[in-house]
Steps between C-alpha positions, in 0.01 A plus 500: 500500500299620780768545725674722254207728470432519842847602590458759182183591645675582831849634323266756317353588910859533641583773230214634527501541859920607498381798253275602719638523799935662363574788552743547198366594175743377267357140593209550367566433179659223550223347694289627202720287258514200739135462521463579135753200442297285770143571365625372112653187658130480662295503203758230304402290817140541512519453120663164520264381756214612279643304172566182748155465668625568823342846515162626343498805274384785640134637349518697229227762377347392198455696143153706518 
């Protein structure tokens, strides 16, 4: 499960980096979408980690 978020992790660079750097406009939506698409897929990973043990919840603020 690591693996897969470290290659999501680095997916989410690449697209990053390839709407940076094109000329053409029109892709930037796409990119836009892909990245969208990528970053859900991220957070079901982290959340599965986080139910299995393997990963430690992030802090939360509490209620004042």
């Amino acid at each position: 499960m690591f693996v897969v978020s470290t290659l999501t992790a680095a997916s989410m660079g690449f697209y990053g980096l390839a709407l940076g750097t094109s000329f053409r406009r029109d892709l930037g939506t796409v990119y836009n979408r892909f990245l969208l698409e990528i970053q859900l897929l991220a957070e079901d990973g982290a959340n599965i980690m986080i139910e299995n043990g393997w990963l430690e919840s992030p802090p939360k603020v509490g209620e004042k």
